[in-house]
VODO-532520 format. One line per field, with one value per atom (N, C-alpha, C, O): x, y, z; residue in three letters; atom name; residue number from 1. Coordinates in Angstrom, 2 decimals, decimal comma. Each point is the difference from the previous one (the first is absolute). Example, Ala and Ser with C-alpha at 12.3 -4.5 7.8 and 13.67 -1.06 7.14 Angstrom:
<sites>
px = (13,19;-0,89;0,90;1,04;-1,39;0,82;-0,77;0,51)
py = (-5,69;1,19;1,20;-0,02;1,07;1,19;1,09;1,11)
pz = (7,80;0,00;0,00;0,66;-1,38;0,06;0,73;0,17)
code = (ALA;ALA;ALA;ALA;SER;SER;SER;SER)
site = (N;CA;C;O;N;CA;C;O)
pos = (1;1;1;1;2;2;2;2)
</sites>
This chain:
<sites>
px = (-11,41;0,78;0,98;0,76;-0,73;1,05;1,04;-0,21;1,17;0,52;0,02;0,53;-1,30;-0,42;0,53;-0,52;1,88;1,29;1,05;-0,03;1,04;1,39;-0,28;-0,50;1,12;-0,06;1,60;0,91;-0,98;1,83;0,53;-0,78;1,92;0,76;0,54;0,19;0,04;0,11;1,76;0,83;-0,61;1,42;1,21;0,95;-1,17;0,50;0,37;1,08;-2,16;0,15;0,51;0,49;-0,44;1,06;1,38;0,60;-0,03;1,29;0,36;1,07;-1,99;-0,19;-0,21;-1,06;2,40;-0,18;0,48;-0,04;0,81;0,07;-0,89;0,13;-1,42;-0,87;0,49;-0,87;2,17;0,43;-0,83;-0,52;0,14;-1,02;-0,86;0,09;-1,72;-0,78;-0,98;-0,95;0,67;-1,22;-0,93;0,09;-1,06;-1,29;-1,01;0,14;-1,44;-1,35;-0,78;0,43;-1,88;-0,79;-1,23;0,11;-1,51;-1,12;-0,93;0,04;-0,76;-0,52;-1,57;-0,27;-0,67;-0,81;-1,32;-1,12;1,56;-0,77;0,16;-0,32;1,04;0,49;1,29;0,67;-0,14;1,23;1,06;-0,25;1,45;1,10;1,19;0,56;-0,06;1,46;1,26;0,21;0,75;1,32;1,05;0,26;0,67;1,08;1,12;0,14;0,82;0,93;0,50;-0,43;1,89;0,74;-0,71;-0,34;0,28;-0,86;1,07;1,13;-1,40;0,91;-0,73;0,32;-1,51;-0,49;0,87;-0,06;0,71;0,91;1,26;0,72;-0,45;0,53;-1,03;0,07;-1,02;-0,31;-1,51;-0,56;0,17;-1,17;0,00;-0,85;1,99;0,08;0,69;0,44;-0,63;0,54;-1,20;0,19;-1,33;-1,06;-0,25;0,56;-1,36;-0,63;-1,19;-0,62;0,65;-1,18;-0,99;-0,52;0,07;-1,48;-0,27;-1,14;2,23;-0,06;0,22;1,08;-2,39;0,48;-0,09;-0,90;1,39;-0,38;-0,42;0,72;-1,69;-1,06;1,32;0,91;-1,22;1,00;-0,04;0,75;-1,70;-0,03;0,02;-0,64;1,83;0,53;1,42;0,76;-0,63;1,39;0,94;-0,81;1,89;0,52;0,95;0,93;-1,74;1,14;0,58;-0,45;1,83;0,66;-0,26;0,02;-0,30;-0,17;1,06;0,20;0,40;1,04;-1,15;-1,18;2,22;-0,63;-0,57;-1,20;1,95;0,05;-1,13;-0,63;0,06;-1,07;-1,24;-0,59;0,21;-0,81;-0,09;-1,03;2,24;-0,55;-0,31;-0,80;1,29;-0,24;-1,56;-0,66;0,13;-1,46;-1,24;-1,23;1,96;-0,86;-0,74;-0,88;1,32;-1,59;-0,38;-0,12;-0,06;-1,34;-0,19;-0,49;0,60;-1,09;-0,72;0,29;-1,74;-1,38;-0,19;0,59;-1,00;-0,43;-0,83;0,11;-0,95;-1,05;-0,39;-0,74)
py = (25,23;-1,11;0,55;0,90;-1,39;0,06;-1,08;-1,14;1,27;-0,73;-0,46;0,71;-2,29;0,29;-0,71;-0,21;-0,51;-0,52;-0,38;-0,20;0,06;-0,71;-1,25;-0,21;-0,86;-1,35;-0,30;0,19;-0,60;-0,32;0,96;0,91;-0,90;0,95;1,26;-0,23;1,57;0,82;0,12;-0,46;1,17;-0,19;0,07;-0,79;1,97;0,67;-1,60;-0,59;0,26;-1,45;-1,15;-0,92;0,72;-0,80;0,47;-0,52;1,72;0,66;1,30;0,62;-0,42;0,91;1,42;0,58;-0,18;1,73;0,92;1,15;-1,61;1,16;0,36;1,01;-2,19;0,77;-0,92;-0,26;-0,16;-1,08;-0,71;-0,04;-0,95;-0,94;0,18;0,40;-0,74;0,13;-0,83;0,73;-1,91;-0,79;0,13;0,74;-1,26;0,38;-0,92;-0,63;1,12;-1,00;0,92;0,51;-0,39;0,63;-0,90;-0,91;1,28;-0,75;1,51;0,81;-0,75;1,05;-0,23;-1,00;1,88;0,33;-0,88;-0,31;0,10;-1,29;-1,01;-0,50;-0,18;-1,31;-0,22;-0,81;1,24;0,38;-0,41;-0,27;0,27;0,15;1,18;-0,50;1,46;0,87;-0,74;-0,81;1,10;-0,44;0,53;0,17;0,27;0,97;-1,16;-0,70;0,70;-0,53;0,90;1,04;-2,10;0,41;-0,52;-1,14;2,03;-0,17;-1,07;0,42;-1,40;-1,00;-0,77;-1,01;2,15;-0,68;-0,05;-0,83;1,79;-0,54;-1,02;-0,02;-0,61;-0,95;-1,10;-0,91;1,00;-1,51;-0,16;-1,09;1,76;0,20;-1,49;-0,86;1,04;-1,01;-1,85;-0,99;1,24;-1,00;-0,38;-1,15;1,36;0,02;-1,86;-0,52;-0,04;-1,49;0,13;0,98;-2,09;-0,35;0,55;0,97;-1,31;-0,10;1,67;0,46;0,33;1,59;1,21;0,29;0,54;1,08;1,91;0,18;0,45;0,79;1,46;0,65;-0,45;1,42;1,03;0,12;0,72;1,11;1,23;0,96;-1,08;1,15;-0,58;0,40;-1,69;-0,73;0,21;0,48;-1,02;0,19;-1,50;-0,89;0,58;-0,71;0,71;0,80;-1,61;0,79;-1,08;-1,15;1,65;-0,86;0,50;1,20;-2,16;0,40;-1,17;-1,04;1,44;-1,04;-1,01;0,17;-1,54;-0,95;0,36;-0,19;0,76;0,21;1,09;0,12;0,75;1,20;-1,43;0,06;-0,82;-0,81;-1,28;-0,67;0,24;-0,86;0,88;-0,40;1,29;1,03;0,51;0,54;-0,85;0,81;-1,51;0,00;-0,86;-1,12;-0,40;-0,86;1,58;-0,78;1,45;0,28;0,54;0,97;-0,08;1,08;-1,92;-0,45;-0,65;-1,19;1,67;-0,51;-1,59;-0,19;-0,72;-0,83;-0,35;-0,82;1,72;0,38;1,48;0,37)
pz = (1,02;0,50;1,05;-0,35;1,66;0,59;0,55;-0,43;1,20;0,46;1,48;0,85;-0,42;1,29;0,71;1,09;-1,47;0,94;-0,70;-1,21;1,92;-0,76;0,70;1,10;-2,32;1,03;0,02;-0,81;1,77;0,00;0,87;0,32;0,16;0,77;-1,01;-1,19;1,75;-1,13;-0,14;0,78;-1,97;-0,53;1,02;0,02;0,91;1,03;0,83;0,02;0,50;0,98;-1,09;0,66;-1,63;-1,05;-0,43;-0,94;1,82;-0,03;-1,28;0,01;-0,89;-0,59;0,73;0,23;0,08;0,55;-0,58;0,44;-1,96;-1,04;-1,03;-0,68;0,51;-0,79;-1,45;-0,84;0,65;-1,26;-0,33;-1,12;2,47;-0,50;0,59;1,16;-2,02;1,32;-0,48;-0,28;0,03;-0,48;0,67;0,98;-1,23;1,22;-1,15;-1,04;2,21;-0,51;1,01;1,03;-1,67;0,51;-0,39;-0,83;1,61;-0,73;0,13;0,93;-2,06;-0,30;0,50;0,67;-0,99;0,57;-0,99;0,42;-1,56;-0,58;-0,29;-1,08;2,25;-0,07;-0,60;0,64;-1,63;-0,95;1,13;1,17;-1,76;0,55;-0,35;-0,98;1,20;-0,66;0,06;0,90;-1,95;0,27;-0,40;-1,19;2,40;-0,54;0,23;1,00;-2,52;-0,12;-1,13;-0,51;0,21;-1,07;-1,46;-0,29;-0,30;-1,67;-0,77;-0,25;-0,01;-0,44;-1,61;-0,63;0,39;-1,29;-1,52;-0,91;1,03;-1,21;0,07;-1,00;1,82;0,38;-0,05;-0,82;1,71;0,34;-1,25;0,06;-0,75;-0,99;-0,91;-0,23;-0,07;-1,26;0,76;-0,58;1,75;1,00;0,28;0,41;-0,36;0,60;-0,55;-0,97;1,75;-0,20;-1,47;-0,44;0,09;-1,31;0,62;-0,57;1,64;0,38;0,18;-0,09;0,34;0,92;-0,85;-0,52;0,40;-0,58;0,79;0,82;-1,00;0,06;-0,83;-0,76;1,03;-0,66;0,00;0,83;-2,34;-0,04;1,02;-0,12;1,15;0,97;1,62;0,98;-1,13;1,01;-0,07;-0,84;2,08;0,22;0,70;0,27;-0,04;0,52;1,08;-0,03;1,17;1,25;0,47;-0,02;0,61;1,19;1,21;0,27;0,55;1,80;0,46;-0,61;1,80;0,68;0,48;0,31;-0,39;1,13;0,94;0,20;0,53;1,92;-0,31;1,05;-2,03;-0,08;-0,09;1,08;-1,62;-0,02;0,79;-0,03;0,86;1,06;1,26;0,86;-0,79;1,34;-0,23;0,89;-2,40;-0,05;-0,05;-0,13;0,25;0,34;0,92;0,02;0,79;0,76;0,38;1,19;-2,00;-0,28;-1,21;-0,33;-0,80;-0,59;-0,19;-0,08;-0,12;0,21;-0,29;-1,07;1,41;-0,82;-1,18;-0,91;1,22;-1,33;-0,12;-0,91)
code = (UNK;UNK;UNK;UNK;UNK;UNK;UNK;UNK;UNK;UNK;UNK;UNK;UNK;UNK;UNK;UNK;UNK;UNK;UNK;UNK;UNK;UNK;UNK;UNK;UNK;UNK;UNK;UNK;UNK;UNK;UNK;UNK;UNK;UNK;UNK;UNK;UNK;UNK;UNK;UNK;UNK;UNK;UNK;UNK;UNK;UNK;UNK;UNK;UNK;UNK;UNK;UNK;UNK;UNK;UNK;UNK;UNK;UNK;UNK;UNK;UNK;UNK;UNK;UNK;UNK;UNK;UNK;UNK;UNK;UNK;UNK;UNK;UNK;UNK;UNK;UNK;UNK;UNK;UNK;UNK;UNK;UNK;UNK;UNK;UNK;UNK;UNK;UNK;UNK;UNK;UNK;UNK;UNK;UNK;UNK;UNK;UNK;UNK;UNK;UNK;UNK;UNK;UNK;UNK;UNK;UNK;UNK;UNK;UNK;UNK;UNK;UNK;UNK;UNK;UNK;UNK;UNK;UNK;UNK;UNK;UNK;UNK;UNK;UNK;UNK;UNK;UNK;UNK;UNK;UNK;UNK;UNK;UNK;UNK;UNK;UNK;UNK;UNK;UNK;UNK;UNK;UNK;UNK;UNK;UNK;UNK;UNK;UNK;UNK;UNK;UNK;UNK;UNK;UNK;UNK;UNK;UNK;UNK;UNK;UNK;UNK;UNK;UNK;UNK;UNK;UNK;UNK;UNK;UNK;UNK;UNK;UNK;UNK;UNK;UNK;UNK;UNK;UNK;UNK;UNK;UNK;UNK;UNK;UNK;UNK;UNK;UNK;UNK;UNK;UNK;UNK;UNK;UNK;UNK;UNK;UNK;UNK;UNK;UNK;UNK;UNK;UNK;UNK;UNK;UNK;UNK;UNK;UNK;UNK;UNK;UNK;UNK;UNK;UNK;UNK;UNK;UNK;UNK;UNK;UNK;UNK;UNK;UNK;UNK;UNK;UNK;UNK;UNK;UNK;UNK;UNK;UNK;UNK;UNK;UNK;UNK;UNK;UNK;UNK;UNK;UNK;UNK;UNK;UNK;UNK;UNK;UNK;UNK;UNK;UNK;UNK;UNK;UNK;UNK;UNK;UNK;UNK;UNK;UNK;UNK;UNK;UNK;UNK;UNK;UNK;UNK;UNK;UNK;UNK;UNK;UNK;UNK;UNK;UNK;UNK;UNK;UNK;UNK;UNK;UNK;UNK;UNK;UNK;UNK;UNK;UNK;UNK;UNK;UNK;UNK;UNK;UNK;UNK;UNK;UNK;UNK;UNK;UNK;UNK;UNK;UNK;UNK;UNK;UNK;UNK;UNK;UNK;UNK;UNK;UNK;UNK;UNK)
site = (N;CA;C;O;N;CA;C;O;N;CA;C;O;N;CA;C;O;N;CA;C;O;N;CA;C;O;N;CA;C;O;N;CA;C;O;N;CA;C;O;N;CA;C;O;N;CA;C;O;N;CA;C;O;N;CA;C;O;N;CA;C;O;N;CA;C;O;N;CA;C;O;N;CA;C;O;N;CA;C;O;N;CA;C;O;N;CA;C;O;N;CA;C;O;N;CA;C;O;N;CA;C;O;N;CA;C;O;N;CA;C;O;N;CA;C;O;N;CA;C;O;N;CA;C;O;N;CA;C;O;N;CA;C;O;N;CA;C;O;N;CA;C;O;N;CA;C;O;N;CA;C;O;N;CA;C;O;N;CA;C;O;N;CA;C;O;N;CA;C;O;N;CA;C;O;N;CA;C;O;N;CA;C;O;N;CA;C;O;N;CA;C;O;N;CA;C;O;N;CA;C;O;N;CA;C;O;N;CA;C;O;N;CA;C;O;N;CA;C;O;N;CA;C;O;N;CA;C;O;N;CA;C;O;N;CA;C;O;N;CA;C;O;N;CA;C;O;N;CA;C;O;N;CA;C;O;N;CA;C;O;N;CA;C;O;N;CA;C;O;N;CA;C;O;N;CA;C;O;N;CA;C;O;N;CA;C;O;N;CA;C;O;N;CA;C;O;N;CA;C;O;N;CA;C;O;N;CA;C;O;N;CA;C;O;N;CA;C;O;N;CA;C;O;N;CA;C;O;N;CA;C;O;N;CA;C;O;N;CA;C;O;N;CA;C;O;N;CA;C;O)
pos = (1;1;1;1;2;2;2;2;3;3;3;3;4;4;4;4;5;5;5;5;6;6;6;6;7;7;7;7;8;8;8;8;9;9;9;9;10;10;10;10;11;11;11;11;12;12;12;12;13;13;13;13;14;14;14;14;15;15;15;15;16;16;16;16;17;17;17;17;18;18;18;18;19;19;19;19;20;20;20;20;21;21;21;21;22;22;22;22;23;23;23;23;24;24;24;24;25;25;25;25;26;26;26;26;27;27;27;27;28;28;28;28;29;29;29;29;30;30;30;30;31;31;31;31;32;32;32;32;33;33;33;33;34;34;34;34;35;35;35;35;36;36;36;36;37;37;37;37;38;38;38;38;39;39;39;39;40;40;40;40;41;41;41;41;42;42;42;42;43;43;43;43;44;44;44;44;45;45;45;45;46;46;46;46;47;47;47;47;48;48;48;48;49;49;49;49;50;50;50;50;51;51;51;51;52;52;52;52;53;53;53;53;54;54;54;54;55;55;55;55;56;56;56;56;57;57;57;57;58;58;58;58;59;59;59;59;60;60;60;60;61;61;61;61;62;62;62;62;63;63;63;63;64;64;64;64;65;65;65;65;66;66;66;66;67;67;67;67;68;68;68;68;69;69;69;69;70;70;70;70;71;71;71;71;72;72;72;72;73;73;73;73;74;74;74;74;75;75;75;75;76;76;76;76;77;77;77;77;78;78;78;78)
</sites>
C-alpha cells in the first residue's frame, strides 16, 4: 500500500509551521483513504450514535473543518 496523494491543501498552506497541528488526508493506493488527526476515541467512543460502531482495532480521529473543506473538491465522487 502506498500513498498516492494528499487531498486538500497541506498543513503548512493551512498555517501549521510548528508541526502542533497537522491534520491531513491522503488516498491510498487501494482506493482507501489515511487520516491524521487528534485520537479523540476515549472521549467521543461512548458518544457515538445508536446506529455507529466501532471495531476494537479502530480509532476515532479529529481533523479540522478547514482540513476537510479545503480537501473537497479532490474527493472522488466514486
Amino acid at each position: 500500500m502506498k500513498i498516492l496523494r494528499r487531498l486538500g491543501a497541506s498543513p503548512r498552506e493551512r498555517g501549521s509551521m510548528n508541526g502542533d497541528t497537522c491534520p491531513d488526508i491522503f488516498e491510498l493506493s487501494d482506493g482507501n483513504f489515511a487520516v491524521i488527526g487528534t485520537e479523540a476515541t476515549a472521549d467521543l467512543d461512548k458518544k457515538l450514535p445508536s446506529d455507529a460502531a466501532r471495531a476494537d482495532y479502530e480509532r476515532i480521529v479529529i481533523i479540522s473543518r478547514e482540513t476537510l473543506v479545503r480537501a473537497k473538491a479532490d474527493i472522488p465522487d466514486a
